[in-house]
VOPA-617394 format. One record per residue: x, y, z of N, C-alpha, C, O in turn; residue in three letters. Coordinates in steps of 0.02 Angstrom, whole numbers. Each point is the difference from the previous one (the first is absolute). Example, Ala and Ser with C-alpha at 12.3 -4.5 7.8 and 13.67 -1.06 7.14 Angstrom:
BEGIN
    n_x    n_y    n_z   ca_x   ca_y   ca_z    c_x    c_y    c_z    o_x    o_y    o_z   r
    660   -284    390    -45     59      0     45     60      0     52     -1     33 Ala
    -70     54    -69     42     59      3    -39     55     37     25     55      8 Ser
***
This chain:
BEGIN
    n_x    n_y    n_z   ca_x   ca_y   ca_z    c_x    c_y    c_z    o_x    o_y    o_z   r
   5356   5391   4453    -36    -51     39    -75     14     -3    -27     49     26 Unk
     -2    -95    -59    -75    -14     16    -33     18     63      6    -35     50 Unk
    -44     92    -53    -57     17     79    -56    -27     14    -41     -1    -46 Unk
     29    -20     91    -79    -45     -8    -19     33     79     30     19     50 Unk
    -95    -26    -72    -58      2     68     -8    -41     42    -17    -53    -27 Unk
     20     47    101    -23    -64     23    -65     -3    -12    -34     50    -13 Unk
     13   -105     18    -77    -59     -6    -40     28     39    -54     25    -14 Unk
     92    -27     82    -49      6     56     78     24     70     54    -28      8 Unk
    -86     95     31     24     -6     66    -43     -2     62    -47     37     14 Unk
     72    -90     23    -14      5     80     29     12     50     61      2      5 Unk
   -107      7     44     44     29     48      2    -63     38    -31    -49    -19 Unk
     76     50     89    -19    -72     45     24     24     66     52     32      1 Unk
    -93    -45     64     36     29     60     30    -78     23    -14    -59    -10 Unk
     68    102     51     50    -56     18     13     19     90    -33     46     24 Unk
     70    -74     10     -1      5     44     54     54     26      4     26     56 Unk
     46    -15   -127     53     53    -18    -39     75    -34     36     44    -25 Unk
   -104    -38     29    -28     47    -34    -36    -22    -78    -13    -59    -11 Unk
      5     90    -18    -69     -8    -59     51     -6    -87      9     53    -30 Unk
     12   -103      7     39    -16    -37    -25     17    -66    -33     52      1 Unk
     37    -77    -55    -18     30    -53     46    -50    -81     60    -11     -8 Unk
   -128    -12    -45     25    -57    -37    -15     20    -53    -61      6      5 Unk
     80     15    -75     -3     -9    -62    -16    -43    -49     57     -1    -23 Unk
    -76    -22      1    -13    -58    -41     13     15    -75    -29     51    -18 Unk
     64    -82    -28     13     -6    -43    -15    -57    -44     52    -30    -15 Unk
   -101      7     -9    -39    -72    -26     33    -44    -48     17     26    -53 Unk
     -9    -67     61     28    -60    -65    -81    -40    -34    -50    -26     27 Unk
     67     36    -81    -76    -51    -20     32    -84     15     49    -20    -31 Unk
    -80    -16     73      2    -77      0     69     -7     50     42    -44     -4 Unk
    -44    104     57     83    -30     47      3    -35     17    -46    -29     28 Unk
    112      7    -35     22    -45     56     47     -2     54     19    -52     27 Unk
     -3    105    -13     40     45     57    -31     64     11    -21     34    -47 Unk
     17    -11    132     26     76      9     70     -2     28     33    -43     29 Unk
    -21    112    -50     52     23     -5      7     58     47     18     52    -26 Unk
    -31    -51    100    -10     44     39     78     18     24     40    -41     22 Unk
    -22    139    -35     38      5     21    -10     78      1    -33     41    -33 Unk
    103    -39    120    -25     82      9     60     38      7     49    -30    -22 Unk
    -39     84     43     49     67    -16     39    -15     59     -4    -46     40 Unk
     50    106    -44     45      0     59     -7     31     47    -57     16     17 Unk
    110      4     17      0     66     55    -20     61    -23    -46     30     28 Unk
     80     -5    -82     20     44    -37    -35     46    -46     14     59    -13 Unk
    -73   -104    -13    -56      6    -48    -38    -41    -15      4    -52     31 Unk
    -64     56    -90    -61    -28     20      6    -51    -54     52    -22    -24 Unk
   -119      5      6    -38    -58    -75     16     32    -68    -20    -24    -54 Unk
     65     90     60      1     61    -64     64    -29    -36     15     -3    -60 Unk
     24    -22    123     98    -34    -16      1    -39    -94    -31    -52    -11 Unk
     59     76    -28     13    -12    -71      4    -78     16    -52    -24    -22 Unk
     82    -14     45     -3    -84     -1    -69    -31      7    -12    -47    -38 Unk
    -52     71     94    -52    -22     13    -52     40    -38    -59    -14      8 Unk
     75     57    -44    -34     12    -69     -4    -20    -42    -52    -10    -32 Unk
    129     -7     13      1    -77    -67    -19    -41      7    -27    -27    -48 Unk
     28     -9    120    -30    -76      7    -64      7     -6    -33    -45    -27 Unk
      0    111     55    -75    -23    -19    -35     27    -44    -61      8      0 Unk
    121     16    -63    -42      9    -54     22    -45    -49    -33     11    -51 Unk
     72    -55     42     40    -57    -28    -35    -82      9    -21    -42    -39 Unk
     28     49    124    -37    -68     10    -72    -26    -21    -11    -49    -35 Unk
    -25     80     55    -74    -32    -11    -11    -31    -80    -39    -44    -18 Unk
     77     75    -14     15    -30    -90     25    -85    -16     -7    -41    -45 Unk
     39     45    112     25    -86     20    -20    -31     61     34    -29     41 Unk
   -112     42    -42    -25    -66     51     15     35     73     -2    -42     45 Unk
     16    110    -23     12     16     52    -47     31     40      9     55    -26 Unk
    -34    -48     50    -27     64     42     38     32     49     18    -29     51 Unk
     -4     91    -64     43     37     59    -26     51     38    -33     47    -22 Unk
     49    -59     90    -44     45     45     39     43     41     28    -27     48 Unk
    -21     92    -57     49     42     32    -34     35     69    -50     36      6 Unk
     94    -59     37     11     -7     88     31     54     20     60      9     -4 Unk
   -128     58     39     32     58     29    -31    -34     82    -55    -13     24 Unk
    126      8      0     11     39     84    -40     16     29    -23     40    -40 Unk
    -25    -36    102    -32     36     34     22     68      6    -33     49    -16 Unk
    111    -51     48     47     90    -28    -23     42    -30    -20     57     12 Unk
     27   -106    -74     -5     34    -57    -63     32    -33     -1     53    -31 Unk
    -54    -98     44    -59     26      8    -40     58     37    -51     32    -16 Unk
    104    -30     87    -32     34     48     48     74    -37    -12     51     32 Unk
     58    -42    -88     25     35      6     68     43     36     17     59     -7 Unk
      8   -107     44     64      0     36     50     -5    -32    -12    -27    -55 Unk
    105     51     68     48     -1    -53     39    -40     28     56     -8    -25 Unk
    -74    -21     73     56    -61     28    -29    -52     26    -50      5     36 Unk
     80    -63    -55    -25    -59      1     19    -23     63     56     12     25 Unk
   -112    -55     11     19    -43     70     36    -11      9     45     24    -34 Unk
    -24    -75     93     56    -41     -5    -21    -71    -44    -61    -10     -2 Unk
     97    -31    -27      3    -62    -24    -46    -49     54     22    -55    -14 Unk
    -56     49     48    -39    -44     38    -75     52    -16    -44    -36    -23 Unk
     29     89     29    -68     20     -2      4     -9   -107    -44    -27    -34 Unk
     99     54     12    -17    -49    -70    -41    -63    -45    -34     -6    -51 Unk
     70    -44    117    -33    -42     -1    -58    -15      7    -34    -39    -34 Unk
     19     69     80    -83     -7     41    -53     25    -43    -59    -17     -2 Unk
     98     75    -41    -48     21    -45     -5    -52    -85    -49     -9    -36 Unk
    100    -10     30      5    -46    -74    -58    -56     34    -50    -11    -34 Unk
     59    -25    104    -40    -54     25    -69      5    -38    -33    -33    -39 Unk
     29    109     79    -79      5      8    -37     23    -69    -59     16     -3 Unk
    104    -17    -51    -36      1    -85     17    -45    -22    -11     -5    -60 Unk
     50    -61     97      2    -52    -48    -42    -44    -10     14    -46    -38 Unk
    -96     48     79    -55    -27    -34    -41     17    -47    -42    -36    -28 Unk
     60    116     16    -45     37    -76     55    -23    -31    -29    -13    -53 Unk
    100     -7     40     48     -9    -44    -30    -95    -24     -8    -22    -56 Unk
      2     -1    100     -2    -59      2    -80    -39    -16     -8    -60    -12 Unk
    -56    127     17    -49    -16    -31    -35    -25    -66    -55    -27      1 Unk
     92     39    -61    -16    -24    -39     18    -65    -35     -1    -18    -59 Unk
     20    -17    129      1    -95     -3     84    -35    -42     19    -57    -11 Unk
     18    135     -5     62    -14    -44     58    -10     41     -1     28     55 Unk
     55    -63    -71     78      7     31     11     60    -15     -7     25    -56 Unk
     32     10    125      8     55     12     99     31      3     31      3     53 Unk
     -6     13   -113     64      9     27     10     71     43    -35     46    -22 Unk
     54    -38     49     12     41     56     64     32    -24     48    -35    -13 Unk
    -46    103      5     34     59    -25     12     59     22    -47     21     33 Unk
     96     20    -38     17     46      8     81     43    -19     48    -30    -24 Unk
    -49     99     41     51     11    -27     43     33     73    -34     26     44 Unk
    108    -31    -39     30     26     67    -33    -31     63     -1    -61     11 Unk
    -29    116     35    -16    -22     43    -72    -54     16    -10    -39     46 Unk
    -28     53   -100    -50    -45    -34     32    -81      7     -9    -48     37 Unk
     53     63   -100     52    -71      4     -9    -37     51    -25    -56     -3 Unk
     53     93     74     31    -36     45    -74    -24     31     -1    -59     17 Unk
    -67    101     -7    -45    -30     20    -24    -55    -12    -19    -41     43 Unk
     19     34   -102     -1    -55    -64     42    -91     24    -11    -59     12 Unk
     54    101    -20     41    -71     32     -2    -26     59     -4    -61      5 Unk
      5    105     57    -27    -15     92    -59     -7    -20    -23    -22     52 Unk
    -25     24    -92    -83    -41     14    -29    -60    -29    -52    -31     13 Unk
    120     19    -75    -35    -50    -46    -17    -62     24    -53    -27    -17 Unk
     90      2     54    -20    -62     22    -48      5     46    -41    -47     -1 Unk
     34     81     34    -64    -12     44    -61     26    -46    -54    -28     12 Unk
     52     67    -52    -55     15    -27    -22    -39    -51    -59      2    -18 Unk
    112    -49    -16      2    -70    -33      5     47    -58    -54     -4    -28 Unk
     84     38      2     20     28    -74     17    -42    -28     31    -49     21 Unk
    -54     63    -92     39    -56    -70     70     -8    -11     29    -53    -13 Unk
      5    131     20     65     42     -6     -3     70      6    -52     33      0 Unk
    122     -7      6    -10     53     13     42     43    -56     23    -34    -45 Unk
    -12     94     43      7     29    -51     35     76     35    -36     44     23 Unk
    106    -42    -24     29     53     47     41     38    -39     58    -17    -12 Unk
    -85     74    -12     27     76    -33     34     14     30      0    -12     60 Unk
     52     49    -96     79     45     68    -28    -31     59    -32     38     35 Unk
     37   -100    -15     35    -32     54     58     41     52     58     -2    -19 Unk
    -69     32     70     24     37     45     39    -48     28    -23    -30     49 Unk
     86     17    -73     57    -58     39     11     18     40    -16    -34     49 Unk
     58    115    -35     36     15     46    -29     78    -17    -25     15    -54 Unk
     33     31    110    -10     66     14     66     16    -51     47    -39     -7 Unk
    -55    114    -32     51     11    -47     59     33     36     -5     48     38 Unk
     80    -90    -61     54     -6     26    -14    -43     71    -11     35     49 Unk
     12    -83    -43    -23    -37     81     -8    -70    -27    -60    -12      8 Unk
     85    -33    -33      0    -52    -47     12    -54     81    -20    -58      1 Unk
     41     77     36      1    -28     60    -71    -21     24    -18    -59      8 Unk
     -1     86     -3    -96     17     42    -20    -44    -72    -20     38    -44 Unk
     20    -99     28    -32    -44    -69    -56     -7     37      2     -9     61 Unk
    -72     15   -107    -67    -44     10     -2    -49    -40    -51    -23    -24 Unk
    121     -3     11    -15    -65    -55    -49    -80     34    -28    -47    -28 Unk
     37     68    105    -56    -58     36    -84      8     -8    -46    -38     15 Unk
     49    116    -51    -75    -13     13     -2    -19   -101    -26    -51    -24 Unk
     44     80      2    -21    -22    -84     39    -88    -18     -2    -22    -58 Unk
     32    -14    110     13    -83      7    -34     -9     25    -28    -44    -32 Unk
    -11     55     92    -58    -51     38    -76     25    -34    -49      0     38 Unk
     39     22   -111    -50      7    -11    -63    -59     -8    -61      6     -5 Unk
    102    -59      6    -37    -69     -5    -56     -6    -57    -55    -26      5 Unk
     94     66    -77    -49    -25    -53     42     45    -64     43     44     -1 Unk
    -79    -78    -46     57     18    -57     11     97    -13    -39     48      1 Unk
     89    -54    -10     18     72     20     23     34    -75     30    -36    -40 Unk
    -43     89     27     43     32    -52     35     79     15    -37     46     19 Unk
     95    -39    -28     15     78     13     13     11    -60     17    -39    -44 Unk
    -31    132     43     23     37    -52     14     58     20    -28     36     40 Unk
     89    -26    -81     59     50     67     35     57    -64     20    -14    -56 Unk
    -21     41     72     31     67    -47     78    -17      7     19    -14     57 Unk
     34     13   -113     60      1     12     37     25     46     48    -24     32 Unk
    -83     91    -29     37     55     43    -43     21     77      2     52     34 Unk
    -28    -95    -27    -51      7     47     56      7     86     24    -54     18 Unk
    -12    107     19     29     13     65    -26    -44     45     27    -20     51 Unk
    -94      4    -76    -42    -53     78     37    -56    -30    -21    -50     30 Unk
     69     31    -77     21    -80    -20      4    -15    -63    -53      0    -32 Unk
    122    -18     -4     13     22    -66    -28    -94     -4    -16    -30     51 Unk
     16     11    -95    -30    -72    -48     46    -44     47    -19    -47     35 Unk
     84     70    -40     66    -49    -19     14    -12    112     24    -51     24 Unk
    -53    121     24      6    -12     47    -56    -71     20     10    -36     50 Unk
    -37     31    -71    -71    -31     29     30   -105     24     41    -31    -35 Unk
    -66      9     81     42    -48     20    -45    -60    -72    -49      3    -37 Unk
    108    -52     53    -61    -74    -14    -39    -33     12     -2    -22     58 Unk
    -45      3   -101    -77    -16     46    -45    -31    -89     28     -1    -55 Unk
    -89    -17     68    -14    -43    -41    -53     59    -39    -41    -16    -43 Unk
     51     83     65    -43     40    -25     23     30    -61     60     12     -6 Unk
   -109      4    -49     51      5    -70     -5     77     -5    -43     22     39 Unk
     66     11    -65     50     69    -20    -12     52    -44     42     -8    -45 Unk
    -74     55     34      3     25    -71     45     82    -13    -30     53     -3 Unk
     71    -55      1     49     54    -13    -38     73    -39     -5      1    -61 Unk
    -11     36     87    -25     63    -44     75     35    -25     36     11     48 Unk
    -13      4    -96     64     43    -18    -17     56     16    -51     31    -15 Unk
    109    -12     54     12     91     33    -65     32     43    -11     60      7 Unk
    -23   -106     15    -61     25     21     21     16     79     54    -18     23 Unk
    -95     48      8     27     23     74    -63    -28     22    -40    -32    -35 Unk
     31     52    112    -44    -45     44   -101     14    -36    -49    -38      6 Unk
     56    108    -40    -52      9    -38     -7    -32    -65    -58    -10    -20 Unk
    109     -7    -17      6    -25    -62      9     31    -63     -5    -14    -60 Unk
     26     82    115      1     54    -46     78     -7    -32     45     -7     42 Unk
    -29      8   -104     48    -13    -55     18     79     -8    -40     44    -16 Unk
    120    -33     34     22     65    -37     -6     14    -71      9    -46    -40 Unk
    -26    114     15      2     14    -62     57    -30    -46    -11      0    -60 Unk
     51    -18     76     81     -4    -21    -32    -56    -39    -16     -3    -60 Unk
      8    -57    129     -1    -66    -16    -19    -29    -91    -16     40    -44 Unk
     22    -95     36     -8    -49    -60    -55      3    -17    -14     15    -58 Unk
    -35    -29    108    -70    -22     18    -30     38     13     21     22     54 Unk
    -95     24    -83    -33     34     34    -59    -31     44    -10    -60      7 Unk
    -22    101     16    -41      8     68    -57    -55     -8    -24    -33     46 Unk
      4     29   -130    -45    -38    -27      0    -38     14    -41    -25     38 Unk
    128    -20    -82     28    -67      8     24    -31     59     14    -60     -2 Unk
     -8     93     56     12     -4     78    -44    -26     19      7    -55     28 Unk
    -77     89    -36    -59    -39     37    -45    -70    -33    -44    -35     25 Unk
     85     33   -103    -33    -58    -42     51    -47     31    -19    -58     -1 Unk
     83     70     31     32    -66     16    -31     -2     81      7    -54     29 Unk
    -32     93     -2    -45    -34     42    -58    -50      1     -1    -57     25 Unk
    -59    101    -65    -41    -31    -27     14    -80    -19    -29    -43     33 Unk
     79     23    -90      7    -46    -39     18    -60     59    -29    -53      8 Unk
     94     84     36      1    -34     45    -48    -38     41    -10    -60     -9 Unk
    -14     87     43    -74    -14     52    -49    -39    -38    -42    -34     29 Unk
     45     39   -111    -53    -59    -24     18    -38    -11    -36    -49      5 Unk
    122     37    -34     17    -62     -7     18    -40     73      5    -61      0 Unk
      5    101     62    -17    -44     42    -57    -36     35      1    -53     32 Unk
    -44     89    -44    -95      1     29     10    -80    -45      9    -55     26 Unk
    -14     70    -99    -17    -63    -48     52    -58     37    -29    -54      4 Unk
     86     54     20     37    -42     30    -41    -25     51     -7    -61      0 Unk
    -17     88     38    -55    -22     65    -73    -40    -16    -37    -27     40 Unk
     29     33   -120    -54    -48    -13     -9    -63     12    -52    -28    -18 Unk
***
């Protein structure tokens, strides 16, 4: 996988603490592509590395979204409402450079992603290991918050992913992209068909042929 530098980082205070944005440049965009990490870990996660060294080649700009948390250095993430408060309060540096803004993330990111889009008027949203259900707990579904996202939606879900295999995920008008053998990281066993490479190019490939769908 291709490594790239960001463009430019800023910082941004929020009312959740002092957030923090990456920039990754497209010559002539016509989307950002703002999306951020999970509970778990940071902007370093192998999926939001590919996207933003992949995208900007196709018209993208991607801007990777650390946490106030995460910034401040903390190993556990809020609850899901101070989350929010913090995605709120960077979605006018996300939303500054006059572009449709899809709204992104991976896991718990995801779910921020989807509870804000409509009010923050996102283009779409864009939800990595999608956290369906707590692993083994398929009962406890957040399938209401990734349906009421109120804008075109895309998931991309590791086969083997414990937060929600492809095939659990309900029906809904949001389209799908299957990673093979990948787990909630996307990380592919050695065994597998597919290495680690080709795991994250069927990410990649994915996410542009849907972005270009949104033209």
């Amino acid at each position: 996988m291709t490594e790239i530098e960001a463009a430019a980082t800023e910082e941004i205070d929020t009312e959740a603490g002092t957030g923090r944005v990456s920039w990754y440049e497209a010559k002539g965009p016509e989307f950002v592509l703002a999306v951020s990490h999970g509970a778990g870990g940071g902007i370093e996660a192998r999926d939001l590395r590919a996207l933003a060294a992949a995208l900007p080649a196709h018209g993208v700009t991607v801007a990777l979204v650390e946490q106030p948390w995460r910034v401040a250095g903390k190993k556990l993430a809020p609850a899901p409402k101070t989350l929010d408060v913090g995605w709120r309060g960077l979605w006018p540096a996300l939303a500054k450079p006059g572009l449709p803004v899809i709204a992104g993330g991976r896991s718990a990111g995801a779910r921020v992603a989807c509870r804000t889009a409509a009010e923050l008027g996102a283009a779409a949203v864009l939800a990595l290991s999608f956290p369906l259900h707590p692993p083994g707990k398929p009962e406890k579904s957040r399938a209401d918050e990734l349906l009421g996202a109120g804008a075109p939606t895309l998931v991309v879900q590791g086969g083997n992913d414990p937060f929600g295999r492809p095939e659990e995920f309900p029906a809904g008008t949001y389209g799908l992209v299957e990673v093979p053998y990948g787990d909630h990281g996307f990380a592919v066993p050695k065994r597998a068909p597919l290495g680690q490479d080709e795991a994250l190019t069927v990410i990649t490939d994915g996410v542009v042929e849907w972005i270009a769908s949104l033209r």
